[in-house]
C-alpha positions as CSV (number, residue, x, y, z in Angstrom):
1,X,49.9,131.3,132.9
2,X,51.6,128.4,131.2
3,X,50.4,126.1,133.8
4,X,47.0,126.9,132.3
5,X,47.6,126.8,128.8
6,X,49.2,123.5,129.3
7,X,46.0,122.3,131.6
8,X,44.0,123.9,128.8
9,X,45.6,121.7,126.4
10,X,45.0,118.6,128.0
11,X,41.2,119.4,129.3
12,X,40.6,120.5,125.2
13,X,42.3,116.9,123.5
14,X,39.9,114.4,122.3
15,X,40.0,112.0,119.6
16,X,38.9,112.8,116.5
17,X,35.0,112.2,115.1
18,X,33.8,112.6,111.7
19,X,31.1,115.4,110.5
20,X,27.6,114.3,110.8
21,X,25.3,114.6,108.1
22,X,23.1,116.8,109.7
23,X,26.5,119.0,110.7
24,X,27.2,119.2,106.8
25,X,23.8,120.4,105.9
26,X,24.2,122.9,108.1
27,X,26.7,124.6,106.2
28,X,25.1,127.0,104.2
29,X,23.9,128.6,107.6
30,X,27.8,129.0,108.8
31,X,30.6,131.8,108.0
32,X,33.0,129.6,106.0
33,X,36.4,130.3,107.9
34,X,40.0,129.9,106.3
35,X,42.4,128.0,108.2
36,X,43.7,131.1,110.2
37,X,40.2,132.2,111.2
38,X,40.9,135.5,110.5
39,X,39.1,137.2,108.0
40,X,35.7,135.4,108.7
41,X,33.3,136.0,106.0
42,X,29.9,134.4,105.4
43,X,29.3,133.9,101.4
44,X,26.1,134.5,99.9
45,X,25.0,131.0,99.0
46,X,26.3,127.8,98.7
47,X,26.3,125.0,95.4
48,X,26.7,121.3,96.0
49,X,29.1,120.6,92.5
50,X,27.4,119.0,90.3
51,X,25.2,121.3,89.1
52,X,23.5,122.6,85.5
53,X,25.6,125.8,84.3
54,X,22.1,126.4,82.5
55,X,20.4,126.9,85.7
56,X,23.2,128.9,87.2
57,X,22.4,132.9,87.1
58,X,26.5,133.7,86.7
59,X,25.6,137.6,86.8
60,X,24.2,137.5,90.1
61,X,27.2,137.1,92.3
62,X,30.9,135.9,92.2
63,X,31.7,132.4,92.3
64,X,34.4,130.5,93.7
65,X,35.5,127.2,94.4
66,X,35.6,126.0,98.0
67,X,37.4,123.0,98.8
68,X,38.6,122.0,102.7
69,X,39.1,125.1,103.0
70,X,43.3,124.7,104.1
71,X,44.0,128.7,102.7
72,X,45.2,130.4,105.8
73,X,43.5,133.5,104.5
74,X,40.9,134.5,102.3
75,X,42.1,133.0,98.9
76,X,39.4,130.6,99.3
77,X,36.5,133.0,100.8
78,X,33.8,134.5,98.4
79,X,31.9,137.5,101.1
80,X,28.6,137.7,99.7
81,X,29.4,135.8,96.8
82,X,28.8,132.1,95.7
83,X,31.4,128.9,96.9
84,X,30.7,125.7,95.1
85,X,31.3,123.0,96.9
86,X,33.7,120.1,95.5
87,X,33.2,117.4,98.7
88,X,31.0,115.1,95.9
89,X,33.6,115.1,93.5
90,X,35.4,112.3,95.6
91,X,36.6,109.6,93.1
92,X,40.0,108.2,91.5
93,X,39.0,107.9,88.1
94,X,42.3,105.9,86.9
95,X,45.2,104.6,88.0
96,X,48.0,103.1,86.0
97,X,49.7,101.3,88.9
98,X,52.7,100.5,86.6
99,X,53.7,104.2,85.5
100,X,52.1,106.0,88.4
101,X,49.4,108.1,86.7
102,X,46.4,109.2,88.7
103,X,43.5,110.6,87.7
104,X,41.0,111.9,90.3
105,X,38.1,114.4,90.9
106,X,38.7,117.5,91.8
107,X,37.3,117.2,95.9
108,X,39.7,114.1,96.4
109,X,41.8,115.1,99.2
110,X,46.1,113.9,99.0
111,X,44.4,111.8,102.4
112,X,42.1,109.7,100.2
113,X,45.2,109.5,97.8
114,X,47.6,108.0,100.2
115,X,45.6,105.3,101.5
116,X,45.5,103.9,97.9
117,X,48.6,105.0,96.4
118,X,51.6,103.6,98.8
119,X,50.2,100.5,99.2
120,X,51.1,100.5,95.5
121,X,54.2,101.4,95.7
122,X,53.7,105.3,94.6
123,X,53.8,108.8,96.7
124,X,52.7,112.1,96.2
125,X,55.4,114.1,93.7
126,X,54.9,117.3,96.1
127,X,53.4,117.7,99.4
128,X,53.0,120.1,101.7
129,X,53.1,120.1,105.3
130,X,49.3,118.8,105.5
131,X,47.5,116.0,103.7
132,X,43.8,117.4,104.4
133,X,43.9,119.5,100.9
134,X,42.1,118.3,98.3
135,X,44.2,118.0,94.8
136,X,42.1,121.0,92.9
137,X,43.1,123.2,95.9
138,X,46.8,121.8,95.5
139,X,46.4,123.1,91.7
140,X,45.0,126.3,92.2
141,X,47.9,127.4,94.5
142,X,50.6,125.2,93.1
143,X,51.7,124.1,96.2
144,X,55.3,122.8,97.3
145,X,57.0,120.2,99.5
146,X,60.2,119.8,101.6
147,X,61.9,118.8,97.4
148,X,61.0,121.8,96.0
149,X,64.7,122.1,94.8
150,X,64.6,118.4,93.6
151,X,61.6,118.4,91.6
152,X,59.8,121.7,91.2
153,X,56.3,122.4,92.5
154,X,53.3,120.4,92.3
155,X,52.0,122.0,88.6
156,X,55.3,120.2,87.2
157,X,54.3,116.7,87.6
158,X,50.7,117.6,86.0
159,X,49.9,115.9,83.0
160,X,45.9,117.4,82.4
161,X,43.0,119.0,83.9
162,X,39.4,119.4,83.0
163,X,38.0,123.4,83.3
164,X,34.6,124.2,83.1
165,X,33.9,127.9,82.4
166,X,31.1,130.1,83.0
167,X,30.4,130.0,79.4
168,X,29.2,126.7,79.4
169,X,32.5,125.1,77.3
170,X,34.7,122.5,79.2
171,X,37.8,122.3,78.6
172,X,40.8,119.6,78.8
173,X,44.2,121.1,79.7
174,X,47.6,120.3,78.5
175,X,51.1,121.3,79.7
176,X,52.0,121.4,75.9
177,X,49.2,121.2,73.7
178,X,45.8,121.5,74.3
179,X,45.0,125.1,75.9
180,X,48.4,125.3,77.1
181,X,48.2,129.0,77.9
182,X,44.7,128.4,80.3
183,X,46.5,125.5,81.6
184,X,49.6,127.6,82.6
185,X,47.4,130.2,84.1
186,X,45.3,127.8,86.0
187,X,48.4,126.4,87.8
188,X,48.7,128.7,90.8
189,X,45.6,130.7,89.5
190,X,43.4,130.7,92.9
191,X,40.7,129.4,91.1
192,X,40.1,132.1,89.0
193,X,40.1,130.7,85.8
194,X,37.0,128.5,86.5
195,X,35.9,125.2,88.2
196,X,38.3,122.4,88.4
197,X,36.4,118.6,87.8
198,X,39.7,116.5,87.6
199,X,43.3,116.2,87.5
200,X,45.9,113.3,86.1
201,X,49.5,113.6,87.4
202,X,52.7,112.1,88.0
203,X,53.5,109.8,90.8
204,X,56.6,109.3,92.8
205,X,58.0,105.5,92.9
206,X,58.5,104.6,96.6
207,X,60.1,100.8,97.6
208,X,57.6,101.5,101.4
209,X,56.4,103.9,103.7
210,X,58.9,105.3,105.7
211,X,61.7,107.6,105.2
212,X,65.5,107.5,106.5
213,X,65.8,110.9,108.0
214,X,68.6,113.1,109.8
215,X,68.4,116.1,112.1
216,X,71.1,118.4,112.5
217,X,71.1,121.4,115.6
218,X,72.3,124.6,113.9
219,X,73.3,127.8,116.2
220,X,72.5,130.7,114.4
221,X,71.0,131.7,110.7
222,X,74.4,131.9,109.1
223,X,74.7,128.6,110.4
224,X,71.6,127.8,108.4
225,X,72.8,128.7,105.2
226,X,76.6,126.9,105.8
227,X,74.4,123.5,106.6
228,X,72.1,124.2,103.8
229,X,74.6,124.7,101.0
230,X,76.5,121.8,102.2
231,X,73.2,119.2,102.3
232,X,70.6,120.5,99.9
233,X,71.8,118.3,97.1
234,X,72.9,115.3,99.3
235,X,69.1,115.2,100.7
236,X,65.5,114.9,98.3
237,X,63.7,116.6,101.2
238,X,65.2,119.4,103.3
239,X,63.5,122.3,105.6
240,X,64.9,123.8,109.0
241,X,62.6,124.7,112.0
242,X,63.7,128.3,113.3
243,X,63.5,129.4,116.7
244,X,62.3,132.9,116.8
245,X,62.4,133.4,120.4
246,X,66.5,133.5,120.4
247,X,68.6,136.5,120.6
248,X,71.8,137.6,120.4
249,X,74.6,135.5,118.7
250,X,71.6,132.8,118.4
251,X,69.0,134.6,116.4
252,X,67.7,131.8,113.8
253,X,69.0,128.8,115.6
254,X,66.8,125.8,114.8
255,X,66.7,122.3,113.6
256,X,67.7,120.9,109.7
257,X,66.0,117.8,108.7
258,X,66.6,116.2,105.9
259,X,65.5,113.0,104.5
260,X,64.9,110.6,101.6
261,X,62.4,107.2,100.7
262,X,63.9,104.5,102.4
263,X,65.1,101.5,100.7
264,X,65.6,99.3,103.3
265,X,62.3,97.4,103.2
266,X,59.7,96.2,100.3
267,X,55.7,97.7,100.4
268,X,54.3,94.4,101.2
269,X,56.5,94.2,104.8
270,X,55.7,97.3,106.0
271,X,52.5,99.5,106.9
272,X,51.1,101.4,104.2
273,X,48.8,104.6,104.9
274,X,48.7,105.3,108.5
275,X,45.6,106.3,109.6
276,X,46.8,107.8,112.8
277,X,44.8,108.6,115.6
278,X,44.2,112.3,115.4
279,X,43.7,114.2,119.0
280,X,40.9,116.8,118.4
281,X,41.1,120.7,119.6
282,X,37.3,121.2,119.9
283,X,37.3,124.6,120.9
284,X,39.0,127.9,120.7
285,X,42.0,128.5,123.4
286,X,41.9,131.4,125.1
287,X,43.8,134.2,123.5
288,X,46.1,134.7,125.7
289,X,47.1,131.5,125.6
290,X,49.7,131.7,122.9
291,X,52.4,134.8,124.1
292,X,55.8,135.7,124.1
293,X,56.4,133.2,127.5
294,X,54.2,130.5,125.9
295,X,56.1,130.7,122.7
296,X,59.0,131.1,124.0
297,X,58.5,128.1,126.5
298,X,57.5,126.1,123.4
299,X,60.7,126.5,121.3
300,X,63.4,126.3,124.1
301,X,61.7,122.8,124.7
302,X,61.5,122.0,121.3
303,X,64.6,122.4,120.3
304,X,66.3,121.0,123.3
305,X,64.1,117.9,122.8
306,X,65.5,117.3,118.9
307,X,68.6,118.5,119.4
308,X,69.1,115.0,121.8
309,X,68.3,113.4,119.0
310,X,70.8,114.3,116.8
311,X,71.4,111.7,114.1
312,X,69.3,109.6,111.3
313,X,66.2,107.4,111.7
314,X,64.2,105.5,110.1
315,X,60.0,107.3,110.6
316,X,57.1,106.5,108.6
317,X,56.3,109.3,105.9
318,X,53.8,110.8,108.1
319,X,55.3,112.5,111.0
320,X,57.9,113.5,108.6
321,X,55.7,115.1,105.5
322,X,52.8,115.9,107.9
323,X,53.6,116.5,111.9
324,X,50.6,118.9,112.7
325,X,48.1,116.7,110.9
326,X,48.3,114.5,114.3
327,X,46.2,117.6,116.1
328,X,43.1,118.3,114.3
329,X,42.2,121.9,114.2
330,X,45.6,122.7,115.6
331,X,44.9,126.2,114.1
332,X,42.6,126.7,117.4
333,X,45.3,127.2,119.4
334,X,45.7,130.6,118.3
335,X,41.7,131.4,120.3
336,X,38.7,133.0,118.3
337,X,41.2,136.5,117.0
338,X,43.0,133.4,114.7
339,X,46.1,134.2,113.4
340,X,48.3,135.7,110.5
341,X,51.1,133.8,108.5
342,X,53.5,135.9,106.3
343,X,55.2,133.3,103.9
344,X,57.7,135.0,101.4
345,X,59.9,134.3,98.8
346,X,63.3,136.3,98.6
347,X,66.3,135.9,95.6
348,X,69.0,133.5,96.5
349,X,71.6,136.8,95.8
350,X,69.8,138.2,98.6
351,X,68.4,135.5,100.6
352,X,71.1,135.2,103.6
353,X,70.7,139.3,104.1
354,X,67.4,139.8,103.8
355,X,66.1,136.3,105.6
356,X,68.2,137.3,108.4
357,X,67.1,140.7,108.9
358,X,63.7,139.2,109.3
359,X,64.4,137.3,111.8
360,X,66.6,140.2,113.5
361,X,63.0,142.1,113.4
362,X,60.9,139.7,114.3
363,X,63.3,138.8,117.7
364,X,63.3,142.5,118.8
365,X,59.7,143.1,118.5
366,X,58.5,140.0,120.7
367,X,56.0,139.4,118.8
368,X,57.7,135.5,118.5
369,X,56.1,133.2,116.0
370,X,54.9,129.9,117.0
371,X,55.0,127.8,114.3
372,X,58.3,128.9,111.8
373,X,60.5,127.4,108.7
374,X,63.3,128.2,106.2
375,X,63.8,126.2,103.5
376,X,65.5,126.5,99.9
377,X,63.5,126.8,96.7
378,X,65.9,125.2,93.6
379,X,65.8,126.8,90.4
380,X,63.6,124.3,88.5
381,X,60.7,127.0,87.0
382,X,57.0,126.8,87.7
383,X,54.6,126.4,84.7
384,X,52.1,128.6,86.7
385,X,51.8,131.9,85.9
386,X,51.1,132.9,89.2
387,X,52.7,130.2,91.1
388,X,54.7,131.5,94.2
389,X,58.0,129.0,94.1
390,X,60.9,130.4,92.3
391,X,64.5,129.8,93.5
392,X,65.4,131.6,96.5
393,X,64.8,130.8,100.4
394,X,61.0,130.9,101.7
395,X,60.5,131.7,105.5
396,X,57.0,131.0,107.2
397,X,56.2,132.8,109.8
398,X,53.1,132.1,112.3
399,X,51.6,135.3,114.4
400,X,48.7,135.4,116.9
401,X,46.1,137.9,115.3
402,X,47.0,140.8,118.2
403,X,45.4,143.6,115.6
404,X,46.8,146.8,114.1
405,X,50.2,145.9,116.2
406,X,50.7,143.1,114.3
407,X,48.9,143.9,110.7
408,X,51.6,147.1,111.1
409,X,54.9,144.4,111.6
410,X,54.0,142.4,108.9
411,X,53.8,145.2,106.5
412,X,57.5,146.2,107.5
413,X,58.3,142.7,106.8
414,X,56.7,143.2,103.7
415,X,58.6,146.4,102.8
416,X,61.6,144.5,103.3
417,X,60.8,141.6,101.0
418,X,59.5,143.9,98.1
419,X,62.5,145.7,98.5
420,X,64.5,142.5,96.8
421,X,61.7,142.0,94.1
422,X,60.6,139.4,96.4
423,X,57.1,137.2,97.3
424,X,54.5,136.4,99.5
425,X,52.7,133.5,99.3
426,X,48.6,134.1,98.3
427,X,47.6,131.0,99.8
428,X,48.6,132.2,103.4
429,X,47.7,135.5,102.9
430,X,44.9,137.6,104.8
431,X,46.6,141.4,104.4
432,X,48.9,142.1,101.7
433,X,48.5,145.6,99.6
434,X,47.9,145.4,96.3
435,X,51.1,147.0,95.7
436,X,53.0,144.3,97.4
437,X,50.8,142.0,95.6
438,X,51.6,143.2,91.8
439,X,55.7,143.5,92.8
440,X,55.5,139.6,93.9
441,X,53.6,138.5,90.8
442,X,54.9,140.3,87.6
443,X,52.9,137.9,85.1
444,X,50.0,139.6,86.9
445,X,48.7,141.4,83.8
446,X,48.8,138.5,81.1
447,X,47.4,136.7,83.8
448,X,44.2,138.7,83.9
449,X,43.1,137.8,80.5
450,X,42.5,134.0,81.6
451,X,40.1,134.6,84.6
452,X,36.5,133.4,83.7
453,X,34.5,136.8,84.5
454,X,32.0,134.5,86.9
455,X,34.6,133.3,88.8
456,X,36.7,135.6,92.0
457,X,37.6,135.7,95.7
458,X,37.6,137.9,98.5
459,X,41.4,137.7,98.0
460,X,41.4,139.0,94.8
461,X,38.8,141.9,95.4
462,X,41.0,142.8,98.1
463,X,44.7,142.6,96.2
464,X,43.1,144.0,92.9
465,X,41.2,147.0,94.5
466,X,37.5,145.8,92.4
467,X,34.5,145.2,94.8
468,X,32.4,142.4,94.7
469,X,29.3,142.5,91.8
């Protein structure tokens, strides 16, 4: 069986080709998918942004923003509702190459940003582990990097936005002054609180493109949290790779990398934005492709592949920041069922118990995850109402969609993490109750009060208990 997932692999890998034009007009005619495939739901119509709010019938249906469509769940699918499409709004308005202040369009993805931006001598504040996100998607679920306890979550470094609102008023947003309290909620807000055009934030100052980076083997989860107390404010960027597969006195054994910007060489001698080659999955794997001897196969490899390379290096940013990036539409690997990811935040007071009893669970039910990783949050707050970071350790956890077996673990696991007054992440979220949902978000209530009426999600339907209009 691993002889022909791995023959599979290799038969499936091409290199990447753009979207046709006639492809892209054919979108209205498709079921928009999230990122995990799974749920799968076709929306009612489609609205290339810009458009007149005078000719829009907002009492017809719900509306929603729909980016690249990166969720892993259904945060960014509207069933029978109306997604309005950001791919026009593709332009860098401004760009103060001296401070590092961007301003771009809502639909411009942090790819398009790169390719201009370190050739400058600037980087992305917060990234997360893909760069094919477009920056209004990146505000609506505040999203965070490997230097979350360094420098906060992406909302932190954001200086203004423009809102437009069902009601026809646009509105600028301020950290501090001008609609403060719509600006707060927006951060993290799903895109609930109406239609992102632009965004100006912060940049990082970078001397080039690569970063000095370190891997460390560790043997066991306590080991995790020994190596992570010892490096997290030695290191700007810091996440471990866990083995789920291991048992016994090895349960959580992984990989710590750490890393910072290098300083070793100036922009103008070194490559800027690497436009890498991408291989292409152009079709679904087989389900059974991905199992407990297939996963397992995976990370005993893996691991024993990094942990020869113990030691630092010098790697361009982007097989640091942005490894699976390299396989377009990696998330096919998982076949047509898709997959499940269950990302939560849990206290620091509890985080060592309660991240290792996850991982206890997880290696005694088999059901190994492919893709996983621990990392610290610091204790710098979010401005978002809703936004998921707070300080404590985040674990991400990868399942293939094997149905009510698996829907019924990841509830435990969610028992467990509300149990602490803990999190799960919206943005890869296809399942949680809507209990679980108003124990992770508290501000949940006040929050309500900022969401334009025209605007929701299947998500929100779904966490909230309403039904679509």
């Amino acid at each position: 069986m691993l002889l022909f997932w791995f023959v599979w692999l290799v038969l499936s890998l091409r290199f990447k080709q753009g979207m046709s034009a006639n492809e892209f007009s054919a979108l209205s005619t498709l079921a928009y998918p999230s990122w995990g495939h799974y749920p799968e739901y076709r929306p009612k119509n489609i609205l290339q942004y810009p458009w007149s709010f005078s000719e829009v019938d907002f009492n017809a249906a719900p509306y929603l923003a729909y980016g690249k469509g990166r969720s892993y769940g259904d945060s960014c699918l509207n069933k029978d509702g109306v997604l309005i499409h950001s791919s026009q709004l593709n332009h860098i308005l401004y760009f103060d190459t001296d401070n590092g202040v961007i301003r771009c369009e809502a639909g411009v993805t942090f790819d398009d940003l790169l390719s201009v931006i370190v050739a400058a001598g600037w980087f992305l504040p917060v990234t997360p582990g893909t760069r094919f996100i477009t920056v209004a998607g990146a505000v609506a679920n505040d999203v965070h990097g490997k230097n979350h306890h360094a420098v906060g979550s992406f909302g932190n470094h954001i200086t203004a936005f423009e809102l437009k609102r069902s009601d026809g008023q646009t509105r600028v947003c301020t950290p501090d002054n001008e609609n403060k309290e719509l600006f707060a909620a927006t951060i993290g807000g799903l895109g609930l609180t109406g239609f992102i055009t632009w965004v100006e934030f912060r940049l990082k100052r970078i001397s080039n493109a690569y970063v000095t980076t370190s891997t460390t083997p560790f043997s066991s989860v306590s080991d995790f949290f020994e190596l992570d107390n010892l490096n997290l404010d030695k290191h700007e960027y810091t996440v471990a790779w866990i083995d789920t597969t291991s048992r016994s006195g090895q349960i959580g054994r992984g990989l710590y990398f750490s890393g910072e910007h290098a300083k070793e060489h100036s922009v103008k001698n070194t490559k800027h934005h690497k436009k890498q080659r991408s291989l292409n999955l152009p079709v679904n794997f087989p389900n059974f492709a991905l199992n407990a001897l297939t996963v397992k196969a995976f990370n005993v490899l893996y691991f024993n592949h990094h942990k020869n390379k113990h030691g630092h290096a010098l790697t361009h940013y982007a097989p640091f920041f942005y490894p699976l990036d390299n396989i377009e539409n990696w998330n096919r690997m998982y076949g047509k069922r898709g997959f499940l990811q269950h990302q939560c935040v849990v206290p620091l007071r509890d985080g060592k118990e309660v991240i290792s009893e996850i991982l206890k669970r997880v290696s005694a039910s088999g059901m190994a995850s492919f893709l996983s990783v621990l990392k610290r949050f610091g204790n710098i707050p979010s401005i978002g109402m809703m936004s998921f970071p707070r300080e404590g350790y985040t674990l991400a956890l990868d399942f293939p969609n094997n149905g009510k077996r698996t829907f019924t673990f990841l509830n435990e696991l969610d028992t467990l993490v509300r149990s602490v007054n803990g999190a799960i992440y919206p943005a890869k979220d296809a399942r949680m109750s809507a209990e679980t949902f108003a124990v992770s978000y508290p501000r949940l209530e006040s929050f309500k009060n900022y969401i334009d009426p025209a605007f929701s999600s299947s998500f929100w339907r779904r966490v909230t208990q309403q039904q679509a209009v």
